[in-house]
Every structure is written in C-alpha cells, then in structure tokens.
BAPA-128345 format. One record per residue (C-alpha): chain; residue in three letters; x, y, z. Coordinates in Angstrom, 2 decimals. Example, Ala and Ser with C-alpha at 12.3 -4.5 7.8 and 13.67 -1.06 7.14 Angstrom:
residues 2
NODE,chain,res,u,v,w
NODE,A,Ala,12.30,-4.50,7.80
NODE,A,Ser,13.67,-1.06,7.14
***
This chain:
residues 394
NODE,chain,res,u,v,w
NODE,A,Unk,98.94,95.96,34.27
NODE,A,Unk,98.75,95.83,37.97
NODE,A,Unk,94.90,95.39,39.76
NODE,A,Unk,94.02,99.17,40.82
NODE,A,Unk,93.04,98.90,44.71
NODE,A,Unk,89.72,98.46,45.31
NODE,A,Unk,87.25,99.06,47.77
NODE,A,Unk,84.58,96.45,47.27
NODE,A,Unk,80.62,97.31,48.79
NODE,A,Unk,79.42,95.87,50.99
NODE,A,Unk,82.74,96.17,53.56
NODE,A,Unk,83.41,93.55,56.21
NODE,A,Unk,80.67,93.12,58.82
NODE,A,Unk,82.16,95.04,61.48
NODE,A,Unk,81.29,98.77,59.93
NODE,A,Unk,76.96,97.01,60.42
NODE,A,Unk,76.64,98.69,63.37
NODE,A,Unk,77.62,101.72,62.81
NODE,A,Unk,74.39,101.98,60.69
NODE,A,Unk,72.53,102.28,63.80
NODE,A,Unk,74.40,105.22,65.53
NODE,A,Unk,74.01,106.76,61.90
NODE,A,Unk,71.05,106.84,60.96
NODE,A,Unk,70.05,110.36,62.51
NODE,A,Unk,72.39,111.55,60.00
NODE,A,Unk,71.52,109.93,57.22
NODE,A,Unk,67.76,111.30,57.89
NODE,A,Unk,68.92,114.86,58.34
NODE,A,Unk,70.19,114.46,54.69
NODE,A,Unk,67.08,113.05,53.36
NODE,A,Unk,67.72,115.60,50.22
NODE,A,Unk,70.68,113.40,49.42
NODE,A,Unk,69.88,109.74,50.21
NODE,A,Unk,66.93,107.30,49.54
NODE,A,Unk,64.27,107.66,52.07
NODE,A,Unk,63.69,104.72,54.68
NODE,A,Unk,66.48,103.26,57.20
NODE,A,Unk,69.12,101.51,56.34
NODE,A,Unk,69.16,98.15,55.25
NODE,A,Unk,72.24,95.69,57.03
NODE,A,Unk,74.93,95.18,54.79
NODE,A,Unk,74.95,91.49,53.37
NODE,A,Unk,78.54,89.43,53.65
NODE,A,Unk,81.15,90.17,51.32
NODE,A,Unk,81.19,88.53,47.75
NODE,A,Unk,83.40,85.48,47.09
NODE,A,Unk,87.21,86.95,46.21
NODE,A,Unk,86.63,88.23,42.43
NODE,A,Unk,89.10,87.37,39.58
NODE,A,Unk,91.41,90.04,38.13
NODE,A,Unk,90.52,93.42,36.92
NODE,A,Unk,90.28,92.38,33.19
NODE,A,Unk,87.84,89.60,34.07
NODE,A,Unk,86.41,90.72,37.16
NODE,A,Unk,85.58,94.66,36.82
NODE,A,Unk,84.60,94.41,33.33
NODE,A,Unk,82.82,91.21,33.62
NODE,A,Unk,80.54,93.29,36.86
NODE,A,Unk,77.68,93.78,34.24
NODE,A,Unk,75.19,94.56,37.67
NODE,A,Unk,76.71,97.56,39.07
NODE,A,Unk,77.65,101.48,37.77
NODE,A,Unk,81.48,101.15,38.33
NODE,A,Unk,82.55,104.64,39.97
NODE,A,Unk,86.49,105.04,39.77
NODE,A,Unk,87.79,107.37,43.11
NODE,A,Unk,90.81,108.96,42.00
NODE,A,Unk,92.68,109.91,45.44
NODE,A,Unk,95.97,109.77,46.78
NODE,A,Unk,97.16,106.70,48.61
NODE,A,Unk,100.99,106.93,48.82
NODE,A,Unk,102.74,109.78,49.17
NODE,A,Unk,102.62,113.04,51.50
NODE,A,Unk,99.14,113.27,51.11
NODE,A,Unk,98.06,108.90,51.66
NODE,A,Unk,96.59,109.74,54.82
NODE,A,Unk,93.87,112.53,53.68
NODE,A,Unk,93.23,110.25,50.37
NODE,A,Unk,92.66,106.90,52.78
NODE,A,Unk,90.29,108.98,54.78
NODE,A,Unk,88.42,110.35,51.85
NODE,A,Unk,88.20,106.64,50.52
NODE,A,Unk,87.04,105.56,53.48
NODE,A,Unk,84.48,107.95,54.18
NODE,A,Unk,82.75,107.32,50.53
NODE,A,Unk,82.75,103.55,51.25
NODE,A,Unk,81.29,104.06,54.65
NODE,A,Unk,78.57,105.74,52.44
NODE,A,Unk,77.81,103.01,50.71
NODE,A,Unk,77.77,101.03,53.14
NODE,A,Unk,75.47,103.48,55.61
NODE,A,Unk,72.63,103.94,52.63
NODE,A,Unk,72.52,100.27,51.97
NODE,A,Unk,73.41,100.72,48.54
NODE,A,Unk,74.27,97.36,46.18
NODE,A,Unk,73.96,98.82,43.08
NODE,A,Unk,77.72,100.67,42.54
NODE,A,Unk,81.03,99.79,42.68
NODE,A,Unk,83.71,101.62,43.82
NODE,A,Unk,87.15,100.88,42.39
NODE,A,Unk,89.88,103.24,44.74
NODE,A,Unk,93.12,103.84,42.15
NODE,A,Unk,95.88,105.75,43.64
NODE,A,Unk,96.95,108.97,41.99
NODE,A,Unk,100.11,109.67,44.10
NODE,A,Unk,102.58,107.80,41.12
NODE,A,Unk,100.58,109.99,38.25
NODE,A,Unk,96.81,111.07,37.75
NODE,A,Unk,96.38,110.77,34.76
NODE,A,Unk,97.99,107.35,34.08
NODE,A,Unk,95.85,106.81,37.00
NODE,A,Unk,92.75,108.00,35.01
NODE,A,Unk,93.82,106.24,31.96
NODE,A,Unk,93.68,102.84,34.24
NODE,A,Unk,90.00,103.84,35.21
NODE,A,Unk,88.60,104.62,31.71
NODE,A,Unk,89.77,101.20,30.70
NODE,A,Unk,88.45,99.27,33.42
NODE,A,Unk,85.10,100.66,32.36
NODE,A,Unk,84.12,103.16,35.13
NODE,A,Unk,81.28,105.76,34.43
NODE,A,Unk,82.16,108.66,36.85
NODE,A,Unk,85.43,109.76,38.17
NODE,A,Unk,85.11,111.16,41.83
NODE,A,Unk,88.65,113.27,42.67
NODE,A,Unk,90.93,113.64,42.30
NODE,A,Unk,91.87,115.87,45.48
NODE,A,Unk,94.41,118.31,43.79
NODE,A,Unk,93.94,120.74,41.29
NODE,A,Unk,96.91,119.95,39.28
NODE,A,Unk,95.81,116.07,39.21
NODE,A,Unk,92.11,117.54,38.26
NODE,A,Unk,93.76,118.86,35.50
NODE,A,Unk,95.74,115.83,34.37
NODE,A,Unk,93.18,113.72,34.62
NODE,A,Unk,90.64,115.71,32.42
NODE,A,Unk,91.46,115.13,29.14
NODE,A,Unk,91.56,110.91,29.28
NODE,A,Unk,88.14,111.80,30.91
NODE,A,Unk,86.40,113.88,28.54
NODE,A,Unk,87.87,111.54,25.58
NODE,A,Unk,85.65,108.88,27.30
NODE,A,Unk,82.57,111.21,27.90
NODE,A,Unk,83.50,110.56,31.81
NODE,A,Unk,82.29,113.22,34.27
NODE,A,Unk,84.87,114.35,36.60
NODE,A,Unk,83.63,115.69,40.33
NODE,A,Unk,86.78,116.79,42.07
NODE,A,Unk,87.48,117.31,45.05
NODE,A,Unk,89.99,120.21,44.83
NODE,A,Unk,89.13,123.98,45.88
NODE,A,Unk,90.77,125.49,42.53
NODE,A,Unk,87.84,127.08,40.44
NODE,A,Unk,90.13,126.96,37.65
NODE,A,Unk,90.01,123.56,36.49
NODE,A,Unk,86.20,123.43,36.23
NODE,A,Unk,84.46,123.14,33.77
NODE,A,Unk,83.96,120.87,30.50
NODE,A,Unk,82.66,118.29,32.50
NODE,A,Unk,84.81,118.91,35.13
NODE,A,Unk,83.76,119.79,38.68
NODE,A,Unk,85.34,121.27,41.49
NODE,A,Unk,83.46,120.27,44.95
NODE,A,Unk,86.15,121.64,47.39
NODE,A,Unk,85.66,124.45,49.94
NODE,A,Unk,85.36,127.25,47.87
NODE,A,Unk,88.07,130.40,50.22
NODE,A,Unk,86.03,132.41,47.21
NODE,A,Unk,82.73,131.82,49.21
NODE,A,Unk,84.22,131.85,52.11
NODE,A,Unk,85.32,135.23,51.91
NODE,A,Unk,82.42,136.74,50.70
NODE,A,Unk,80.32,135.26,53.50
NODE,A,Unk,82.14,136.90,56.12
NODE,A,Unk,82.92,140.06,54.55
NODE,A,Unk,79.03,140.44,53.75
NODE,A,Unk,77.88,139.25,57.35
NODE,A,Unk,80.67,141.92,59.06
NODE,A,Unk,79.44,144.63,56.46
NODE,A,Unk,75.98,143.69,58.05
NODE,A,Unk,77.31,144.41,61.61
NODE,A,Unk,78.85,148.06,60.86
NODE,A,Unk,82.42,147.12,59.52
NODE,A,Unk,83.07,149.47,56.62
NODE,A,Unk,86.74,149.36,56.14
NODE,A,Unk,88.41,146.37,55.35
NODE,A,Unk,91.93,145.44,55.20
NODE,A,Unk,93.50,141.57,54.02
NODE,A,Unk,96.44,139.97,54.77
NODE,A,Unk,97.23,137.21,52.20
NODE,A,Unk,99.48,134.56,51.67
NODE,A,Unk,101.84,134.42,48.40
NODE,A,Unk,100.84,131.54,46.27
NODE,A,Unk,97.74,130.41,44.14
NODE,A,Unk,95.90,130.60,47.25
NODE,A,Unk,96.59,134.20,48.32
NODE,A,Unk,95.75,135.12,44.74
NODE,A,Unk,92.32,133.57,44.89
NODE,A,Unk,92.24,134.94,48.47
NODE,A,Unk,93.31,138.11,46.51
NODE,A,Unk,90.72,138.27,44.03
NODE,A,Unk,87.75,137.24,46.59
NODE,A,Unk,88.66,140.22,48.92
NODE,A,Unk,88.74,142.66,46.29
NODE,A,Unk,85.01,141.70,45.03
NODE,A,Unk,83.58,141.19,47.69
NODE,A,Unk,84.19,144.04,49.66
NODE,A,Unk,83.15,146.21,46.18
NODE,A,Unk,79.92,144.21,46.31
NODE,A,Unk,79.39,144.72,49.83
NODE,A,Unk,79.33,148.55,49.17
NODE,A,Unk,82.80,148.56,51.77
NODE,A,Unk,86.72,149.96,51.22
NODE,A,Unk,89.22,148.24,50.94
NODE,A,Unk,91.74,150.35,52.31
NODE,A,Unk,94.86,148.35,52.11
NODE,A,Unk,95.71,144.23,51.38
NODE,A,Unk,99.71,143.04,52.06
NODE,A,Unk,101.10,139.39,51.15
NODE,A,Unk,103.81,137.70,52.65
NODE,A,Unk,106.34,134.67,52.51
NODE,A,Unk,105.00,132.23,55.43
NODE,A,Unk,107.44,133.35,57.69
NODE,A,Unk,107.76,135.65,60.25
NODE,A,Unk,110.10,138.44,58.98
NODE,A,Unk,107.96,138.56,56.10
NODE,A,Unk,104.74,138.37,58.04
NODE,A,Unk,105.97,141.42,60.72
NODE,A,Unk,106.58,143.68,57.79
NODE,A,Unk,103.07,143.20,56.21
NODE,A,Unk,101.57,143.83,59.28
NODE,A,Unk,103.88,146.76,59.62
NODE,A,Unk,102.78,148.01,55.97
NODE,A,Unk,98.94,147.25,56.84
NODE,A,Unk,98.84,150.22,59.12
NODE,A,Unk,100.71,152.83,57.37
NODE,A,Unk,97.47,153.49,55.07
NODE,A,Unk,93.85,154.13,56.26
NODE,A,Unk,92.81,152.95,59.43
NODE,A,Unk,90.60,150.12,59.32
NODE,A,Unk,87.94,148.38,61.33
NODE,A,Unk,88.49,144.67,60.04
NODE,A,Unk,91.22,142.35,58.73
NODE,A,Unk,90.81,139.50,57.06
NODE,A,Unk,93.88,136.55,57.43
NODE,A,Unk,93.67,134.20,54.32
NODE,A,Unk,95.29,131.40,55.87
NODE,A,Unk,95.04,128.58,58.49
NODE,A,Unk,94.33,129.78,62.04
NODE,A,Unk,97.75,129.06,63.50
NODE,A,Unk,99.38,131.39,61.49
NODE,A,Unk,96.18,133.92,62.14
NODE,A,Unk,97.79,133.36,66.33
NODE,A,Unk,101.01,134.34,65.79
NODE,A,Unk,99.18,137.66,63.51
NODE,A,Unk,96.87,139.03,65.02
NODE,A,Unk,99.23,139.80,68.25
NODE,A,Unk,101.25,141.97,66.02
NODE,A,Unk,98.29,143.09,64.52
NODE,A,Unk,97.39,144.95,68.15
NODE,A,Unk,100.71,145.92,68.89
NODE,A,Unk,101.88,147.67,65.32
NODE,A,Unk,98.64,148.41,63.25
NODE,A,Unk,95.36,148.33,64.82
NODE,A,Unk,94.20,147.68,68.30
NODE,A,Unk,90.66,147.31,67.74
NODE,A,Unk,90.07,145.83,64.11
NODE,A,Unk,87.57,142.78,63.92
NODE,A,Unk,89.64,139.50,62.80
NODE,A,Unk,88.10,137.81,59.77
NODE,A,Unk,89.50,134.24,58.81
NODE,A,Unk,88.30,131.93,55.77
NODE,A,Unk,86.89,128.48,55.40
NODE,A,Unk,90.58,126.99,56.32
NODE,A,Unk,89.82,127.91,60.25
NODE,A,Unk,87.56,125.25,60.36
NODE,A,Unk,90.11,122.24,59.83
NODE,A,Unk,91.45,123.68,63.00
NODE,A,Unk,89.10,123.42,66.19
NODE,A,Unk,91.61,122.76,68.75
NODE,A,Unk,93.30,126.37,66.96
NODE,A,Unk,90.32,128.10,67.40
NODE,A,Unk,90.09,128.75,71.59
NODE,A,Unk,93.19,130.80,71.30
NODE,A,Unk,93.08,133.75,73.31
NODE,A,Unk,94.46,135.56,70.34
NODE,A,Unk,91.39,134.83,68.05
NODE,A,Unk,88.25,135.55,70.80
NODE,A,Unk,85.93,137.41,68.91
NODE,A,Unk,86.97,136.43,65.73
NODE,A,Unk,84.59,135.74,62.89
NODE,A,Unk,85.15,133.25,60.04
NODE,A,Unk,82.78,131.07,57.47
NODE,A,Unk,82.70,127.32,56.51
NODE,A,Unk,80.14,124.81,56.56
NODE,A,Unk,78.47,123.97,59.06
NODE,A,Unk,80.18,121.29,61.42
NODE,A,Unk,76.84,119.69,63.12
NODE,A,Unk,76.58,116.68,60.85
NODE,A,Unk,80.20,116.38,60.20
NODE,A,Unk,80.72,115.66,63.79
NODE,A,Unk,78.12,113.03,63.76
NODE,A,Unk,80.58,111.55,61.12
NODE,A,Unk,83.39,111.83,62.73
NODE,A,Unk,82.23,109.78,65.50
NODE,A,Unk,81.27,106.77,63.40
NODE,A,Unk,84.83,107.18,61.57
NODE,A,Unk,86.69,107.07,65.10
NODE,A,Unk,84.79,104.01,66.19
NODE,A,Unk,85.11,101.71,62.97
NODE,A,Unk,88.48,103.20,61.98
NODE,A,Unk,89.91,103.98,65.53
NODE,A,Unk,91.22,107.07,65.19
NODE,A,Unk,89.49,110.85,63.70
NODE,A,Unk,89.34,111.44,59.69
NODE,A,Unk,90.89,114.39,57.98
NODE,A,Unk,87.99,117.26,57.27
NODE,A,Unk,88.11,116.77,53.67
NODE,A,Unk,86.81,113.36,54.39
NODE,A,Unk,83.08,114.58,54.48
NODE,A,Unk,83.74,115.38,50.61
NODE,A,Unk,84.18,111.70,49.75
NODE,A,Unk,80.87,111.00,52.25
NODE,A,Unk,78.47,113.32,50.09
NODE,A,Unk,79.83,112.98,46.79
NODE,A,Unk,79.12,109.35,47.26
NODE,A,Unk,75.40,110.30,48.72
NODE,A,Unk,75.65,112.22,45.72
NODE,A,Unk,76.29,109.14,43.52
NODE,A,Unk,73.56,106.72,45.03
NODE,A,Unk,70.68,109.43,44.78
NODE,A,Unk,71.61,109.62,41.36
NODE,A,Unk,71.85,106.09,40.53
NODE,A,Unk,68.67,105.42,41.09
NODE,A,Unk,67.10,106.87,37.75
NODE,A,Unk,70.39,105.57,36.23
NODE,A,Unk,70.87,102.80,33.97
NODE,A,Unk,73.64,100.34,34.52
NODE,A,Unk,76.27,100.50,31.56
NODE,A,Unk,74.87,103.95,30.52
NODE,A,Unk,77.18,107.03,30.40
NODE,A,Unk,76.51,108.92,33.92
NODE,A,Unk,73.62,111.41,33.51
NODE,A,Unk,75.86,114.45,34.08
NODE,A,Unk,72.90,116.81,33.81
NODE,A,Unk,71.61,115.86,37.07
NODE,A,Unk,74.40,117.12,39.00
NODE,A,Unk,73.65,120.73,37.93
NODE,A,Unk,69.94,120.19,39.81
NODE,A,Unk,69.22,124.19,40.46
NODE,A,Unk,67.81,123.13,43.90
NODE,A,Unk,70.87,121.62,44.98
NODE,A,Unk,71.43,118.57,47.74
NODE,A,Unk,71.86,118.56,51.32
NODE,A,Unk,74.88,116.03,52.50
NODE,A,Unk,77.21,116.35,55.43
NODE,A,Unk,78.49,119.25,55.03
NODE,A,Unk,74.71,121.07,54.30
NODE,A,Unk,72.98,122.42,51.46
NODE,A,Unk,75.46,122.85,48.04
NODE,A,Unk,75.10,122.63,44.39
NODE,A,Unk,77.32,122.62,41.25
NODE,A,Unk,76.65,126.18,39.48
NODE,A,Unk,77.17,127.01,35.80
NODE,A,Unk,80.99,127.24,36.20
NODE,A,Unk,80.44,123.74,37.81
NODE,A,Unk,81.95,125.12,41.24
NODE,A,Unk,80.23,124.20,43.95
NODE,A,Unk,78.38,126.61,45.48
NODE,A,Unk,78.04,125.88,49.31
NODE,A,Unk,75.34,127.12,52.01
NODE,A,Unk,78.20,128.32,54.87
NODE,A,Unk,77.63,129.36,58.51
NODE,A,Unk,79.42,132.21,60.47
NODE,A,Unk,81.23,131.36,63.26
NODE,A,Unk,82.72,133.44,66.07
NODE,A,Unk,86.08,131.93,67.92
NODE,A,Unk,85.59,132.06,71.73
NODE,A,Unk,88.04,130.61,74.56
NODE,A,Unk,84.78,127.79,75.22
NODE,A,Unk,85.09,126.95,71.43
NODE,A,Unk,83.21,127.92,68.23
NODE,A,Unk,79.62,129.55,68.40
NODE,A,Unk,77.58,130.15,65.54
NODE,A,Unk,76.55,133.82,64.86
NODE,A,Unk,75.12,133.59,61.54
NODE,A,Unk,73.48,130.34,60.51
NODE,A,Unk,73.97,128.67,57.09
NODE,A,Unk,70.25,128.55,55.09
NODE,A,Unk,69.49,125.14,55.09
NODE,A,Unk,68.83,125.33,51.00
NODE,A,Unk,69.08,127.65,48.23
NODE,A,Unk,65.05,128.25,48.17
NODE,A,Unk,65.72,130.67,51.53
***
C-alpha cells in the first residue's frame, strides 16, 4: 500500500512568523483556541519511517485523517483547505495531533478505508457530498466521526457532519432581513440541479415563515436561452417587490439586466451565501443595492493575508473551513485522551464556537448552523447592513 500524503506539525520554519501577524486573529477566536499567544513552532522531526511503522507506531499524538481532494479538477481547493488546517496547527502552537492529508480524488472511500487502518480518530472532509457519503460507512464501522466539509444537508447525520455553507441559511437570512425592511412579495429564480432544489425548498419555507408570498419561482438550464425565458415567465404572474438569484453572482450580472428590462424594474435583488466567493463580482453596476447573506468576511481576510504571504498567492474561500475545523480539533483535544475514540459529543456543544468564519455550531441534524451577516453590493464594494450576532446567546 502506498504512504497516504502527509502533512506533518510543526511545518518548516518559514510559516514562524506568520504567528506574529496572526495573532489578532487567533484572539478574536478565543471561543475556539487555547487562551495565551502562540508558542514558536519547534524544527521539524527527523524523516519518520513508513506508514505501517511510523503512523501507527505515533503513540503521542490523536492522528486526525483530512480527507480532501488533491488531484483532479478540484486539487487546487483541496491543497488550500489542507493548507489552511495545517497553518492552524501551526498558528495555535499545537504538538499534540497529527494530521495525515489522503487524497480522495482516485476514490473516497478507498481513501477512508486507508485512514481507518492507519489508526486515525476523526475524519475531517471530505469536501463533496457524494465522497461524504462514500466515506461514511468505513467510518461508522470504526466508530470514526466524520465532519465534512460539503454544503449537502443530506448526508448528515449518524455521525456524520456537514460544516459547509449552508444556501438553506443563507436564504432564510436574507429573506427574513428584506421581510424586515417592507418586502412582502417574493419571487426566486433557481438553478436546475441539487442545488436549485435545496435553493427550492429554502425559498419556499422561508418566505412561509417570514409571513411573505411567494408569488412565482422559475428554474433554468445555465444558459442564456433558458435563463431569458425564466425571466420572461417570472413576470407573467404577480408583481413582485424582490427576487432572489440562487446562484453565483456572475450569472446574477447577466440576470438581473433582463430582470429590469422584461419583468420588474424596481424589485430588490436577493443573492445567497455563493456571492461571497465572488468580491471582485460584487461592484457590478448591475448588482448596486443588492442584498445577500454569508459569513462574515472580517477574520477571513485576516487569513487570507497570512495564506498569500507564506503560500504566495490567495486561498480558495472554502479554505477557512479547513482553518476552524482544525481550531475545532485542538480545543477539543485538550480534554481528549490520546488513543481514545474522539469525544463526538462535544461537537454538538449548544453554545457553539467562534472560528474564522464567526459564531457556528453543529445542530441536531448535525448541520452546521452558522451566525451570517447581510451584505449590500455597492460599486465601492460590500457594506454590511445587517450584522451577524457574534453567538447564539444574542
């Protein structure tokens, strides 16, 4: 069997100083990380043997297996999400876990089968839901948690749990804060696919909860025959006062033109949590006034910058979900025994943490539910309109 890559903790001594311009961050997430600074990382271990004699013979550390993809279409976002949870490691000063990276781009679950028999505890990914789902039985066999980072609510639960950005949330948290401002008739515009039918199901509820109409909701085929004629269909119903686009903001550009020219001049633009992967998107002309909700980017930029400098170039967004799970991971570990199963209990803590990307917690489907801000698009760039609560105690 061919060694699984591994990230080994500490990392060379070029990511030390990076502690220094990150400690502001680490403070602001005191409810996920030990208290005090930082201590320097020490110098890397002498080269270890093989996997058979070297993991398994690690009797000092809780070996964590991070199930991403590292070849393949999506190598890039994996390598930044593996990055990102070693740079946690390495920013709390942490000694006591081992990472082990294994690469789930030539088959999860053989990929999880490696993991559970080079004696890992905790499986953190894998990033999508259909490897989630591959990977869970070999896991729950082994009594091995599973905290993925996927945004598909259907694959949690029974020990599996889904930390992605929820479009579920999302949705609700801008359809509640426009009810809030007036807006009383909603209309959607949603992709076909698994994510227009979440998309699909959000709108629906949360609209009914938010004591609102929904007065008509159109899918289309991502192109832009498809997308003219549910625009076109959008307007031949009730007239409505705001439209939601579930889908990324470049394709909410080339909408919401059409919108004003064929449907409705005047409707407020709502856009989901996938807006936010897209800054650079989001000084269109086309989306000024526009409201949308994510988490909240001030930390996330602070970790950005320390990516850039050790790294040299910026990390994908989802890379702040390999950060905090690992935050996650080392808060835990501390009231964790080394060669114990992982106390899965703890990660259902009804106060929740606070990482980079703010306050969240694991609810009793074991989604994630996330503290999100509202933003409003604007030619200068994003500005906050509705702050995220900074826990779930407000």
């Amino acid at each position: 069997m061919a060694e699984a890559p591994t990230y080994r903790q500490p990392l060379p001594s070029m990511l030390r100083w990076s502690l220094l311009g990150f400690t502001a961050l680490l403070a602001s997430c005191a409810g996920m990380v030990p208290k005090g600074r930082p201590k320097p990382a020490t110098p890397p271990p002498p080269a270890e043997a093989p996997v058979q004699d070297g993991l398994l013979g690690d009797k000092a550390r809780h070996r964590i297996a991070l199930l991403v993809p590292l070849s393949g279409p999506n190598a890039a976002v994996g390598q930044s999400i593996a990055n990102a949870a070693a740079m946690a490691l390495i920013d709390t000063g942490n000694k006591s876990v081992r990472m082990t990276t294994y690469d789930t781009a030539a088959g999860a679950a053989g990929a999880a089968s490696r993991a559970v028999a080079d004696g890992n505890r905790l499986f953190l990914g894998p990033l999508l839901s259909e490897d989630a789902a591959a990977v869970a039985p070999a896991a729950r066999k082994a009594g091995i948690p599973v905290v993925s980072y996927s945004n598909d609510a259907a694959v949690a639960g029974n020990g599996v749990f889904v930390m992605g950005f929820s479009p579920t949330q999302s949705i609700d948290r801008v359809v509640h804060f426009a009810r809030s401002k007036g807006i009383k008739r909603f209309a959607a515009l949603v992709p076909v696919g698994v994510y227009g039918r979440n998309a699909s199901t959000a709108v629906i509820r949360s609209v009914e909860s938010a004591d609102a109409n929904l007065v008509a909701m159109k899918s289309y085929e991502r192109n832009s025959k498809s997308l003219q004629k549910a625009i076109a269909d959008l307007g031949r119903s009730q007239a409505y006062e705001g439209v939601l686009i579930a889908d990324n903001a470049r394709l909410a550009i080339s909408a919401v033109p059409l919108i004003r020219k064929i449907s409705s001049q005047q409707a407020r633009v709502l856009g989901t949590e996938l807006w936010a992967a897209e800054p650079s998107a989001l000084t269109a002309p086309a989306l000024n006034g526009a409201w949308y909700a994510s988490v909240s980017d001030s930390r996330y930029r602070q970790l950005a910058a320390s990516y850039r400098r050790q790294f040299g170039k910026a990390p994908f967004r989802l890379a702040s979900l390999g950060y905090d799970s690992m935050l996650l991971v080392v808060k835990i570990a501390r009231d964790w025994k080394v060669g114990e199963r992982f106390p899965a209990d703890r990660l259902r803590d009804e106060d929740g943490f606070v990482g980079v990307d703010g306050a969240f917690r694991f609810g009793p489907t074991g989604v994630a539910q996330r503290a999100l801000e509202v933003g409003e698009a604007t030619p200068s760039g994003v500005k906050t309109v509705s702050p995220a609560p900074t826990s779930f105690k407000e």
